[in-house]
C-alpha positions as semicolon CSV with decimal commas, in nm:
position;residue;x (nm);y (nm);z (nm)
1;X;2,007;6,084;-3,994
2;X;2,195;6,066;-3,683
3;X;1,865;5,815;-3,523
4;X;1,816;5,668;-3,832
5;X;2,210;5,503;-3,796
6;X;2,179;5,429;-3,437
7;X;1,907;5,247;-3,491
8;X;2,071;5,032;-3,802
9;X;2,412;4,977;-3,610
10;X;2,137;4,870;-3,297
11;X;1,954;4,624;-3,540
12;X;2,289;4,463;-3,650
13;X;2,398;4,406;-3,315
14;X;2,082;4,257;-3,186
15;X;2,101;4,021;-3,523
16;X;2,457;3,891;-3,461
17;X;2,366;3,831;-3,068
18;X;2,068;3,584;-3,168
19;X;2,231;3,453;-3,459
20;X;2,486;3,347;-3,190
21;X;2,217;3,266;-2,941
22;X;2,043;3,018;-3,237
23;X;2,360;2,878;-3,315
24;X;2,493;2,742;-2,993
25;X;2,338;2,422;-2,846
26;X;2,050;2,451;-2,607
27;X;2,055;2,175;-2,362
28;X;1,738;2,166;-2,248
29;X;1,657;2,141;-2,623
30;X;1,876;1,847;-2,673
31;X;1,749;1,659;-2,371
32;X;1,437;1,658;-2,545
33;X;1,567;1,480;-2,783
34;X;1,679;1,161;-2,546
35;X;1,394;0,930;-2,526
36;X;1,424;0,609;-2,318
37;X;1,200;0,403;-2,096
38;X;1,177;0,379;-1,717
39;X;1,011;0,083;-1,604
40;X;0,729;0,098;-1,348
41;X;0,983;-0,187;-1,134
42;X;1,341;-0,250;-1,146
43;X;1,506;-0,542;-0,930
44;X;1,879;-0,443;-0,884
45;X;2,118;-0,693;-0,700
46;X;2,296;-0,542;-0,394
47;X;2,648;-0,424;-0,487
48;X;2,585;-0,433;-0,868
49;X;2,808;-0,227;-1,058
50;X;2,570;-0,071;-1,317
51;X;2,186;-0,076;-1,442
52;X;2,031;-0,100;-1,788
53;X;1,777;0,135;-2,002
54;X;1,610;0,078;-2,273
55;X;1,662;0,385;-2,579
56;X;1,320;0,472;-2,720
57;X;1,293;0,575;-3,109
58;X;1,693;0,553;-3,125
59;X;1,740;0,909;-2,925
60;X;2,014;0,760;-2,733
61;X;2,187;0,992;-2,435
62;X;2,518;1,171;-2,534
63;X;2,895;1,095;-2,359
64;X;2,849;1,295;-2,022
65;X;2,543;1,224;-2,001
66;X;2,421;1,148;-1,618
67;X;2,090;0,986;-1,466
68;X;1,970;1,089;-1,148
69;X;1,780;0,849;-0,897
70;X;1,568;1,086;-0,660
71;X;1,855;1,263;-0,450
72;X;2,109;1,045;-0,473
73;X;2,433;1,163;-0,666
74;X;2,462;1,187;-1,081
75;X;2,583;0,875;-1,200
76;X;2,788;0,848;-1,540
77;X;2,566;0,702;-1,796
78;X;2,817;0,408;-2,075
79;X;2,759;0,204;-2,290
80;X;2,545;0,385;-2,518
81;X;2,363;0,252;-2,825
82;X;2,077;0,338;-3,014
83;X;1,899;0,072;-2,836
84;X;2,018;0,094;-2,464
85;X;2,274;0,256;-2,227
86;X;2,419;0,142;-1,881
87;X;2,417;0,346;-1,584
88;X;2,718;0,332;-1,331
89;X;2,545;0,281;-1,000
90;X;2,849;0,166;-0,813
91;X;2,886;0,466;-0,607
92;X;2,550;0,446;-0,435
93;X;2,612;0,132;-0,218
94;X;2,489;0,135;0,047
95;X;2,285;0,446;0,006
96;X;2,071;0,264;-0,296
97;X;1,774;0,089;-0,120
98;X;1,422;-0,056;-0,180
99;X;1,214;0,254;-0,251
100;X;1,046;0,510;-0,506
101;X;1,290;0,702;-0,716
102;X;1,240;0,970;-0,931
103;X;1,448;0,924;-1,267
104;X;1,603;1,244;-1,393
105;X;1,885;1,273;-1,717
106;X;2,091;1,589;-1,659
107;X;2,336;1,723;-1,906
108;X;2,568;2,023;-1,774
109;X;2,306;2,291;-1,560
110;X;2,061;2,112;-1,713
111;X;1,812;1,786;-1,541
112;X;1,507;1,646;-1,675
113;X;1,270;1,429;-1,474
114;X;1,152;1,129;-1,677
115;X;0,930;0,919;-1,457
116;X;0,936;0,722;-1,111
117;X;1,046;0,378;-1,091
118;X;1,024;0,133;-0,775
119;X;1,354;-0,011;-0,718
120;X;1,364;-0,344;-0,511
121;X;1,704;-0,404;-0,387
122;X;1,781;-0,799;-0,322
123;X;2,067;-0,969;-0,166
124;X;2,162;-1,141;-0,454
125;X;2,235;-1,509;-0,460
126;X;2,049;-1,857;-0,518
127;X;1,746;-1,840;-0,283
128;X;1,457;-2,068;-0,319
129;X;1,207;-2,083;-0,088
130;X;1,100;-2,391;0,180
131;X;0,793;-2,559;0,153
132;X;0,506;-2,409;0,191
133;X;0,710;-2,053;0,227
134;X;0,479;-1,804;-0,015
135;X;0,748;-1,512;0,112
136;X;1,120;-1,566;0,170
137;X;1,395;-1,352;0,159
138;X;1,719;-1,223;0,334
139;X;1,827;-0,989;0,587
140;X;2,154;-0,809;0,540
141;X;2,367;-0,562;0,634
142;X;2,620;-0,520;0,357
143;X;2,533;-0,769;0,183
144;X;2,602;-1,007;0,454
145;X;2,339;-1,197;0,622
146;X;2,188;-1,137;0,929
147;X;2,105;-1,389;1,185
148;X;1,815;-1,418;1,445
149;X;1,576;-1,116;1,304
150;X;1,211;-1,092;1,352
151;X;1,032;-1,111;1,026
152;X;0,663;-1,060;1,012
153;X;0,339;-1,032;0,765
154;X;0,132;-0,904;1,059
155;X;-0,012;-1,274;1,195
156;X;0,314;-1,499;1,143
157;X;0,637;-1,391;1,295
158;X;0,969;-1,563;1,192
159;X;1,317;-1,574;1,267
160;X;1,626;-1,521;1,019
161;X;1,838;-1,811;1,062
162;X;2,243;-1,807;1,086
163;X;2,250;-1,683;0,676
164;X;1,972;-1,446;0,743
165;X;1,750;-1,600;0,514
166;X;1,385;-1,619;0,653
167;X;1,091;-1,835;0,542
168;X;0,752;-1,757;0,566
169;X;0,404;-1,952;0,529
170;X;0,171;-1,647;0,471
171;X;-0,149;-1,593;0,365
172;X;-0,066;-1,229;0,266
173;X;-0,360;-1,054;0,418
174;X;-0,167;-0,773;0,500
175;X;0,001;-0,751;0,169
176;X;0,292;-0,671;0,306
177;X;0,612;-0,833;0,475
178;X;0,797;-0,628;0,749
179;X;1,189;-0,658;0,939
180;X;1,131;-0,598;1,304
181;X;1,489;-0,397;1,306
182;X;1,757;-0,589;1,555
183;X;1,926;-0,397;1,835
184;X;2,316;-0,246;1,607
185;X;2,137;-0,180;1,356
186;X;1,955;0,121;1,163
187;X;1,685;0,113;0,888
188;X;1,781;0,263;0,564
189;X;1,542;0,575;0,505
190;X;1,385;0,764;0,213
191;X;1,315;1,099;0,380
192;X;1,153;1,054;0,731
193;X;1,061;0,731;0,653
194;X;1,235;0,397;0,731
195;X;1,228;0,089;0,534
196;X;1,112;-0,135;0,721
197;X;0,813;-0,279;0,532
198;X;0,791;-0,396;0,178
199;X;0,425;-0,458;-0,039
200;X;0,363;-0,814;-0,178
201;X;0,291;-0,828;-0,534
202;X;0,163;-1,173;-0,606
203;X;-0,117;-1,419;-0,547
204;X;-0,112;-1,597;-0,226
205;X;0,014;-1,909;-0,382
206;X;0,284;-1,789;-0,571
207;X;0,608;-1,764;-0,371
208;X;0,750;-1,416;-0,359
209;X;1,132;-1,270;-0,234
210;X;1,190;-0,960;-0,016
211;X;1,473;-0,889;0,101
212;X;1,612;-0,606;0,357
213;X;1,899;-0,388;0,398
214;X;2,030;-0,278;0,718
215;X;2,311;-0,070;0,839
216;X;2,503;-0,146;1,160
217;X;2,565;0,112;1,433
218;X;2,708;0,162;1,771
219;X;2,594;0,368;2,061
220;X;2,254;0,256;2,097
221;X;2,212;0,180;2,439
222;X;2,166;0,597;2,542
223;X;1,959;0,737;2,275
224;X;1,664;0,965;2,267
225;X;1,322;0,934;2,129
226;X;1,097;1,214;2,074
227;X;0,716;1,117;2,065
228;X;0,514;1,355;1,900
229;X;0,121;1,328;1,971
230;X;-0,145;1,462;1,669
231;X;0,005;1,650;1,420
232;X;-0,344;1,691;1,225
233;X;-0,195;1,910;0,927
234;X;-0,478;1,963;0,667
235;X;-0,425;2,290;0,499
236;X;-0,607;2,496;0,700
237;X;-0,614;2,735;1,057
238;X;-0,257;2,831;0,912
239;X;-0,143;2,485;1,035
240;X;0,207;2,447;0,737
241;X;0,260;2,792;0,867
242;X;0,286;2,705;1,186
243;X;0,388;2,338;1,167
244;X;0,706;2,595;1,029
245;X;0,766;2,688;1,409
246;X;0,788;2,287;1,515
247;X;1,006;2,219;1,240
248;X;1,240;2,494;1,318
249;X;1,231;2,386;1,755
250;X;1,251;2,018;1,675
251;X;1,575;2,009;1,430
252;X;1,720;2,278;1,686
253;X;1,707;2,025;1,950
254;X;1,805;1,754;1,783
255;X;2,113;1,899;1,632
256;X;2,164;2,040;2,032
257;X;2,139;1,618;2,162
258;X;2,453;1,393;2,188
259;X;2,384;1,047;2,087
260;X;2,120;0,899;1,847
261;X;1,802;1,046;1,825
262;X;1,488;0,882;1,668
263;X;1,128;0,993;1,662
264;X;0,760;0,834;1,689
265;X;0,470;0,960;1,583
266;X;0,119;0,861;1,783
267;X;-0,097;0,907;1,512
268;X;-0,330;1,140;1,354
269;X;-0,071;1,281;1,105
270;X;-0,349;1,390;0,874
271;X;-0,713;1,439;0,920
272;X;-0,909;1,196;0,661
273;X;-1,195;1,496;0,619
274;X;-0,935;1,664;0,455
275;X;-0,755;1,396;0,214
276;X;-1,017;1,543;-0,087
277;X;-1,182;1,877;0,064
278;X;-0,812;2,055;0,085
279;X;-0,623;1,785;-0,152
280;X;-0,403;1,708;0,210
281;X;-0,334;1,357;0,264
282;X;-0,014;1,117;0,381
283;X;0,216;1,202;0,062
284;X;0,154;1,602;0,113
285;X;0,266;1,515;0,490
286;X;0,563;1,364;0,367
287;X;0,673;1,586;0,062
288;X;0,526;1,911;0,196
289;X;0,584;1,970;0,561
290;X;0,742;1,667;0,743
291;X;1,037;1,653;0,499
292;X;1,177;2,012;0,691
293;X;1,258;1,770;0,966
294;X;1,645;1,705;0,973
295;X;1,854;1,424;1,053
296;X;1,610;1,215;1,229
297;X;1,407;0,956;1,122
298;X;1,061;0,894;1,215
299;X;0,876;0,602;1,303
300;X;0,490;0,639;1,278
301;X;0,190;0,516;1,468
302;X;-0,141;0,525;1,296
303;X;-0,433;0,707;1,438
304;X;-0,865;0,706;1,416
305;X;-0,813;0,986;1,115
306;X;-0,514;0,790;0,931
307;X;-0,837;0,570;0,901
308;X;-1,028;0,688;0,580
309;X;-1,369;0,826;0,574
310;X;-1,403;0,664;0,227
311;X;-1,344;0,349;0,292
312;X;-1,601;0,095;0,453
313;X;-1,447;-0,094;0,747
314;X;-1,145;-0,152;0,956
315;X;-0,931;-0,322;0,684
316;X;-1,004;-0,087;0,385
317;X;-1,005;0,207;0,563
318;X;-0,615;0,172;0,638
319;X;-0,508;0,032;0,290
320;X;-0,321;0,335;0,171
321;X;-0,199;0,375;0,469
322;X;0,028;0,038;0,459
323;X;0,130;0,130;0,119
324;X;0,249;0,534;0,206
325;X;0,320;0,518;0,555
326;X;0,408;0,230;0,759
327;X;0,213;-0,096;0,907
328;X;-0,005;-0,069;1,108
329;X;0,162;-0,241;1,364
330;X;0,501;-0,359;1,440
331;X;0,822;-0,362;1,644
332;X;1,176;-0,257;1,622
333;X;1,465;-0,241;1,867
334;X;1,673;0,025;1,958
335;X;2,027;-0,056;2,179
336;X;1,816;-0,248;2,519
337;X;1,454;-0,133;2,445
338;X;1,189;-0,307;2,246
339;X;0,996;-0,078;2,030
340;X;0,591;-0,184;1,938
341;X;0,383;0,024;1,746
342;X;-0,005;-0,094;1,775
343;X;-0,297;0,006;1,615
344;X;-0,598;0,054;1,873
345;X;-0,862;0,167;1,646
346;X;-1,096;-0,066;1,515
347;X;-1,318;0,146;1,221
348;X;-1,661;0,029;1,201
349;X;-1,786;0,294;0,925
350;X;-2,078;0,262;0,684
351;X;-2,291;0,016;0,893
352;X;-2,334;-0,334;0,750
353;X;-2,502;-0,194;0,421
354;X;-2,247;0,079;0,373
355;X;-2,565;0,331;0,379
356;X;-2,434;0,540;0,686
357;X;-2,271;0,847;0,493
358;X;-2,179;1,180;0,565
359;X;-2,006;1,502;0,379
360;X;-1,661;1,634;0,397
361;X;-1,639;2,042;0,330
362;X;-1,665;2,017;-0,014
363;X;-1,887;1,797;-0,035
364;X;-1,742;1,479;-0,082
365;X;-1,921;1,142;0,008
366;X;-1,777;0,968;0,277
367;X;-1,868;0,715;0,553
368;X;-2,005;0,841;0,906
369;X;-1,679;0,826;1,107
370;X;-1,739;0,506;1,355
371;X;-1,485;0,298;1,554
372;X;-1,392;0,103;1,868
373;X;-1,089;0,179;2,103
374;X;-0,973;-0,154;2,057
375;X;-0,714;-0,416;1,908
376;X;-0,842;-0,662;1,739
377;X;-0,771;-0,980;1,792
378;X;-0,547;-1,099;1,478
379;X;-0,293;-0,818;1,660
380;X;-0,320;-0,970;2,019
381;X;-0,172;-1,327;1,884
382;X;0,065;-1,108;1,667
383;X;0,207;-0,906;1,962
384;X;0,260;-1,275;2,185
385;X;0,414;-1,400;1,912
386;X;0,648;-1,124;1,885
387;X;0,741;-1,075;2,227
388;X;0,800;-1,489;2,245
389;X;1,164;-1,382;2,066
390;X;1,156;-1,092;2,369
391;X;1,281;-1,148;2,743
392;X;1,048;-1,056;3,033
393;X;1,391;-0,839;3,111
394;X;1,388;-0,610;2,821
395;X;1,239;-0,289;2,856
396;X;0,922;-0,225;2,638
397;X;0,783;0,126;2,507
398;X;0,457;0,030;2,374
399;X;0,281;0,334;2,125
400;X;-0,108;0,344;2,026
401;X;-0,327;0,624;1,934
402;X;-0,591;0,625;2,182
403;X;-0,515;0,601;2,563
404;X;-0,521;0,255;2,761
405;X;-0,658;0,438;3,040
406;X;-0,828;0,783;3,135
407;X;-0,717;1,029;3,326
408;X;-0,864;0,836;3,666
409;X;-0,720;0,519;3,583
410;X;-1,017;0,330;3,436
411;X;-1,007;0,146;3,138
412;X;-1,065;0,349;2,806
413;X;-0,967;0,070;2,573
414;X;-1,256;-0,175;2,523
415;X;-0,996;-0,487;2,603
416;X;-0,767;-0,315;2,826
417;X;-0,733;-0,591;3,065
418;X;-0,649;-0,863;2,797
419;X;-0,374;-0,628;2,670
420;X;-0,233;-0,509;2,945
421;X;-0,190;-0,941;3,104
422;X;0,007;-1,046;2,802
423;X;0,235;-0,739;2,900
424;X;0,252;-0,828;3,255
425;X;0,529;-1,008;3,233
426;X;0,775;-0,738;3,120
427;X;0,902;-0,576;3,432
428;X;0,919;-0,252;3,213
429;X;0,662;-0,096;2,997
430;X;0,618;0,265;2,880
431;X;0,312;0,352;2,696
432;X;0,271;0,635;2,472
433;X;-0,054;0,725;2,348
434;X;-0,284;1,070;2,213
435;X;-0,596;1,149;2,053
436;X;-0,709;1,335;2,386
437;X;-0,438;1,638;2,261
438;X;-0,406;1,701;2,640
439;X;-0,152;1,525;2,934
440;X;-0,182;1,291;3,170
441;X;-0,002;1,027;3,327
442;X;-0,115;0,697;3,469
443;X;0,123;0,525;3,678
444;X;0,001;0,134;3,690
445;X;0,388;0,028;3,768
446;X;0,345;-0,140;4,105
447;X;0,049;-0,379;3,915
448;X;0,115;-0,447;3,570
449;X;0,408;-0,213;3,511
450;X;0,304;-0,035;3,267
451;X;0,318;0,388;3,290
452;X;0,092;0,507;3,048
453;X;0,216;0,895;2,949
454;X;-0,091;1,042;2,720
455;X;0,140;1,248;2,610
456;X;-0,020;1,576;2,481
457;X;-0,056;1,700;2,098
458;X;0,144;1,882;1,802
459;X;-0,085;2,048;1,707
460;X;-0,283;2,187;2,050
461;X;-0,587;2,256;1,974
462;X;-0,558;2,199;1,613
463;X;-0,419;2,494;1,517
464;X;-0,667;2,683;1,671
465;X;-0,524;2,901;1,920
466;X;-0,200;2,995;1,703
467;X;-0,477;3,131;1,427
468;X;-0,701;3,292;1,640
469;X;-0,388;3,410;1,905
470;X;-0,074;3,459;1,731
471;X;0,201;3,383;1,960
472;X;-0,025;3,138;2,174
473;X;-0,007;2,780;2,105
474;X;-0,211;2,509;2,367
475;X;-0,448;2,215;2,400
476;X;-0,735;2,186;2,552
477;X;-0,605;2,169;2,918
478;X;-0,333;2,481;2,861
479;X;-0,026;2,239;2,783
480;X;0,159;2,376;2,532
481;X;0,169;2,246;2,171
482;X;0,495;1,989;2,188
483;X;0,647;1,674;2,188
484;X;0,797;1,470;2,438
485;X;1,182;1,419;2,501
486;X;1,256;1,025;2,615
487;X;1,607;0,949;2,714
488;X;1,689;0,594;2,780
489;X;2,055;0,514;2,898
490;X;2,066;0,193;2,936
491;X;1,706;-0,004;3,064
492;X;1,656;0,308;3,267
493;X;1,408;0,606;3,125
494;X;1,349;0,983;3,156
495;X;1,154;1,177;3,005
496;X;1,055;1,540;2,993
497;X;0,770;1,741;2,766
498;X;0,902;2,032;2,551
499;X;0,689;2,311;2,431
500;X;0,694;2,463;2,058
501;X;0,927;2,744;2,088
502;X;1,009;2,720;2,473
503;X;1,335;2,619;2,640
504;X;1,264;2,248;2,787
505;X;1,264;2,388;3,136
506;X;0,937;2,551;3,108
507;X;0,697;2,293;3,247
508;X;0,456;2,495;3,411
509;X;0,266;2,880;3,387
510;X;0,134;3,084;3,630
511;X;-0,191;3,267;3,727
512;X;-0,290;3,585;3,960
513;X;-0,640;3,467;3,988
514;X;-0,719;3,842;4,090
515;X;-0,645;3,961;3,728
516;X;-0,835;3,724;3,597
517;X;-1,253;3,718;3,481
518;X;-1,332;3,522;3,168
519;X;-1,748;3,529;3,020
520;X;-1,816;3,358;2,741
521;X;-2,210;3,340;2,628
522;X;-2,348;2,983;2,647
523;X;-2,044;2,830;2,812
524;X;-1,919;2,769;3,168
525;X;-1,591;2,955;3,232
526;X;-1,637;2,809;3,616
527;X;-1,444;2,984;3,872
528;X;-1,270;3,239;3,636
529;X;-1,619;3,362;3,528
530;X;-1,613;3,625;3,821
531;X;-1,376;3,843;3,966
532;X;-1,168;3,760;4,258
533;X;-0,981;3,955;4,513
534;X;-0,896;3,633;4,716
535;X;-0,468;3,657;4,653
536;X;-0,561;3,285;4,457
537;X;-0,293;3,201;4,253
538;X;-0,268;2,896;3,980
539;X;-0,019;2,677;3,847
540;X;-0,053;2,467;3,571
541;X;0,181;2,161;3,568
542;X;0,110;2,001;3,271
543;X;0,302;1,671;3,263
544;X;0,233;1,623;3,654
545;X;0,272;1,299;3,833
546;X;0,218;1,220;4,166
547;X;0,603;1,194;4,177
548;X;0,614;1,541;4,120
549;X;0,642;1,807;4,418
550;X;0,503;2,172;4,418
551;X;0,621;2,406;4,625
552;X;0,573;2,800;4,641
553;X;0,692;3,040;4,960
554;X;0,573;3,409;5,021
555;X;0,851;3,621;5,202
556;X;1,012;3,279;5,286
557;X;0,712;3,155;5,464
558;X;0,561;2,831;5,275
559;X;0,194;2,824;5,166
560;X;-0,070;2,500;5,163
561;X;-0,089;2,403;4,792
562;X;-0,349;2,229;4,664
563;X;-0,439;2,019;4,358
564;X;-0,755;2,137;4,181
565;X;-1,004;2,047;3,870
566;X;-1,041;2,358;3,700
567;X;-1,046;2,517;3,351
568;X;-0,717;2,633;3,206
569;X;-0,801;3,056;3,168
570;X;-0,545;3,102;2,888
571;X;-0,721;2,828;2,668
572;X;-1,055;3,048;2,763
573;X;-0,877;3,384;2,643
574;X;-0,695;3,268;2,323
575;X;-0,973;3,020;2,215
576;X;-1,329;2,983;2,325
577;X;-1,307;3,352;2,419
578;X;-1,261;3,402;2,050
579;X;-1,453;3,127;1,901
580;X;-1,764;3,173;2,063
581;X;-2,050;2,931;1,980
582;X;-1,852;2,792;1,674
583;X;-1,592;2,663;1,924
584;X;-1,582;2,322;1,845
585;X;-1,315;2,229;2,076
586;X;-1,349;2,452;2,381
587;X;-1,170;2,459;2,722
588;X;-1,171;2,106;2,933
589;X;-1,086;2,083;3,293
590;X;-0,764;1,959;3,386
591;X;-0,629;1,779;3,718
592;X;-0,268;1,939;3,704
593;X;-0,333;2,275;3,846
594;X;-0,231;2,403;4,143
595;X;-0,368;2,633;4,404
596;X;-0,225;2,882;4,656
597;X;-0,380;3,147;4,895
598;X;-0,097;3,431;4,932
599;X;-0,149;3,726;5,201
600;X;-0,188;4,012;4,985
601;X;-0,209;4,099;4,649
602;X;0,139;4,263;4,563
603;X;0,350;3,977;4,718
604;X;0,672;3,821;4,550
605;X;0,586;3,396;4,519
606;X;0,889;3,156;4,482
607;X;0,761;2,902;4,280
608;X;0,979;2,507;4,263
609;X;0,873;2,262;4,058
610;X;1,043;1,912;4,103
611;X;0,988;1,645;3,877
612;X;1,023;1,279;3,981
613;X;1,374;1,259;3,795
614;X;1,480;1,543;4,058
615;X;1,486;1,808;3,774
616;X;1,410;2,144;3,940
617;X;1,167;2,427;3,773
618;X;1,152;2,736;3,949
619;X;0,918;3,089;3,867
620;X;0,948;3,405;4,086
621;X;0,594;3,544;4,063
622;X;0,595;3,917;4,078
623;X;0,240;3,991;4,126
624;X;-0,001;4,164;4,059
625;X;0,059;3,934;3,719
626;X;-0,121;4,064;3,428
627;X;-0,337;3,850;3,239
628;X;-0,305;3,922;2,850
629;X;-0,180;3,765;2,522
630;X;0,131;3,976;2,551
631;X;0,202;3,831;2,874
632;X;0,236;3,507;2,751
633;X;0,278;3,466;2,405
634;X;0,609;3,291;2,296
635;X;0,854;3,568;2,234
């Protein structure tokens, strides 16, 4: 009897708690309920107090309602009828700009995502455009004009005038517009990316407005950028795991840098075999991995596999590019320095006929990957027309995706010589480029003045090593997986390449060649395929110039050093040691290595390393110097 009445006084209990349950309101219920439209496009003047949307089958919102546009703040939804309701955007100036928003309704704990609409944010005001103008607009900051800013559609480049109203006669082959950002002033950004460009939605005849908004800032003149060479994330080699790691170094050091920081991409994001195989493309860069970066925004540069395989020709192949990422070229301006981002791939996939295909992993049709190392022409006349607004005095840093120059100083781009003379004039240039995902530095200063830095890779060997060697991350010549670090105070430049996971003052690694015997079958390991008892030692100096000085001592006494072509050994061990004959991206010889003969084989080495900025990098070398994984992993 006892059970029996436990259980009954249990039963009525349980009944009263989900009679209460029933009878209170479930929110998430009752936003089910609220039914209203969100339009694919919604044009909002700059500064305007509220928005409009339309109620759907009279399931208006309730008082206290809020909408959310992607992560901005709740705004207080009024005016409610059965046929529309106002939202109070007023506290979002200047944050609100031209972009895709997700549209959320929340009620208490309680959101709701409802679509994603486009908002285009315009200055506001009678505009009409000039004669033969098919895109016209306004620059502002604040809803104040602008004067003097660059405004392009990728072949004409105009000029704001003292309103900030620009006019342009374009064809709209691009289908876009762009703002070539004016020295003060900052991009607004959704996530990493700024907006900068803006799609054109209309027939070449029919006149069309974009406007821009732009935020002014001080402090300009010393900032750092940080270039970062391929990045090639694709879902696989345990790349987002590990892409982890750069996120975590990068916002570390930008958080630990005084001043404004920035950030430029040299292409090769993504790898276009991967867009379908591993469903990996641009917007998983963005929304997946990229978006851990912090406080910085990032320019981008495209590269030969932002190109895609399943497209036939140069100007298809980078379509969704211009839509997702960025143009493909353009310029901006940060405190003195002129920014230009160029494209220097020109795709010439699927043949005439389109008939040249090939497979990605999963089988998916695409076109045999083809191109030139050039830039076209239609971007030559571009680039002279926007330097024409630039003075010979201003300092240029110039970014492409594959290298103006190899490693020896010959041409690598088809029309080198016709780009490099329209930069002659600029008594400044720094080049950035990639694609090789190893350094090297070309001095051409005292000709041209340009100082091309290939400036090394993200990803090392794409990915490789860190899968195969946990703890080891490096390209093809040994330099570590990193970015670079430019600081520019004033016209004047530094710069210095960082490592994944290592203090910026490691810039070089050591070798007791006497430790060291590599084999691998069916590949060359060169001098480290036998042992040695010679008291060799190497030093790799991965972002060498001949600015730099090396310098090592035994017991005080200096020894000769010379520079040497060899294999990097740690490459051999953590990679094509491993890979074997599936390496598909095995050790290449470098030219930054260094070679000393020391008397014995148990002596101390004082290592100095001095860059060309005077920076000093010093090693004491207690040797014999083991050669393992543990030895150099990053701790």
């Amino acid at each position: 009897m006892q059970s029996r009445s436990n259980f009954f006084v249990f039963f009525l209990i349980l009944t009263t708690l989900l009679s209460c349950s029933q009878s209170k309101e479930n929110p998430e219920g009752s936003l089910n309920d609220v039914q209203f439209a969100v339009p694919k496009t919604m044009d909002i003047e700059y500064g305007s107090p509220t928005i409009s949307f339309r109620v759907q089958f009279n399931k208006a919102p309730k008082a206290g309602d809020q909408i959310v546009l992607g992560s901005l703040s709740p705004c207080a939804i009024t005016n409610i009828s059965n046929t529309s309701f106002d939202v109070n955007i007023a506290s979002l100036w200047p944050s609100l700009v031209n972009g895709n928003y997700t549209v959320s309704i929340k009620r208490g704990n309680s959101t709701q995502n409802r679509g994603e609409m486009k908002v285009v944010v315009n200055a506001g005001g009678d505009l009409t455009p000039a004669a033969g103008s098919t895109v016209y607009g306004k620059v502002t900051c604040e809803g104040k004009g602008i004067p003097n800013v660059s405004v392009s559609d990728g072949i004409e480049v105009v000029r704001t005038d003292k309103d900030g109203v620009y006019q342009l006669k374009s064809k709209k082959y691009h289908k876009y517009v762009f703002v070539s950002v004016p020295s003060g002033y900052e991009p607004y950004a959704q996530g990493l990316l700024p907006i900068i460009h803006a799609q054109l939605e209309k027939s070449e005849s029919v006149a069309e407005r974009v406007d821009f908004q732009l935020q002014k800032v001080s402090g300009q003149e010393n900032h750092t950028m940080l270039v970062l060479g391929d990045i090639h994330l694709a879902r696989r080699t345990n790349d987002q795991e590990q892409f982890k790691s750069f996120v975590k170094d990068m916002n570390a050091f930008v958080s630990s840098v005084a001043g404004p920081v920035y950030a430029l991409t040299l292409g090769d994001m993504t790898w276009d075999k991967y867009w379908k195989a591993n469903s990996y493309g641009y917007k998983e860069y963005l929304n997946e991995d990229a978006k851990g970066l912090k406080n910085i925004t990032v320019y981008h540069t495209i590269g030969n596999h932002d190109h895609s395989m399943f497209a036939i020709g140069d100007y298809n192949t980078v379509a969704e590019y211009k839509k997702v990422m960025a143009p493909t070229y353009y310029s901006f301006n940060i405190g003195n320095v002129h920014y230009v981002v160029l494209d220097d791939v020109l795709c010439t996939n699927g043949g005439p006929d389109g008939t040249h295909t090939e497979k990605d992993d999963k089988g998916n049709v695409g076109y045999a990957r083809k191109y030139d190392a050039k830039i076209d022409d239609q971007q030559l006349e571009w680039l002279k027309k926007d330097l024409s607004y630039v003075s010979t005095a201003t300092p240029l840093v110039v970014t492409m995706h594959i290298p103006l120059y190899n490693a020896s100083g010959s041409n690598k781009m088809e029309n080198a010589s016709d780009f490099a003379k329209i930069l002659s004039p600029y008594s400044q240039v720094q080049l950035f480029t990639a694609h090789t995902h190893v350094i090297y530095n070309v001095d051409k200063s005292s000709s041209n003045h340009i100082f091309e830095h290939n400036a090394g890779s993200v990803c090392g060997t794409w990915w490789w090593t860190g899968k195969e060697t946990p703890g080891i991350h490096i390209g093809q010549d040994g330099s570590p997986g990193g970015y670079s670090v430019v600081k520019v105070n004033g016209t004047s430049f530094s710069w210095q390449y960082k490592g994944t996971g290592y203090e910026i003052d490691h810039q070089f690694r050591t070798y007791d060649r006497n430790k060291i015997s590599i084999t691998v079958p069916d590949f060359d390991t060169g001098i480290w395929g036998t042992s040695s008892s010679a008291n060799e030692v190497y030093i790799n100096v991965w972002n060498y110039d001949p600015s730099w000085k090396v310098e090592v001592s035994e017991n005080g006494t200096p020894l000769t050093v010379s520079k040497e072509t060899v294999l990097d050994p740690l490459h051999l061990l953590s990679y094509t040691v491993r890979r074997g004959a599936s390496a598909n991206f095995v050790t290449t010889k470098n030219s930054h290595t260094f070679k000393v003969k020391a008397t014995s084989a148990s002596s101390t080495l004082e290592i100095k390393v001095t860059d060309r900025f005077g920076n000093v990098y010093t090693e004491t070398m207690t040797r014999p110097k083991a050669f393992t994984v543990d030895e150099y992993k990053i701790q």
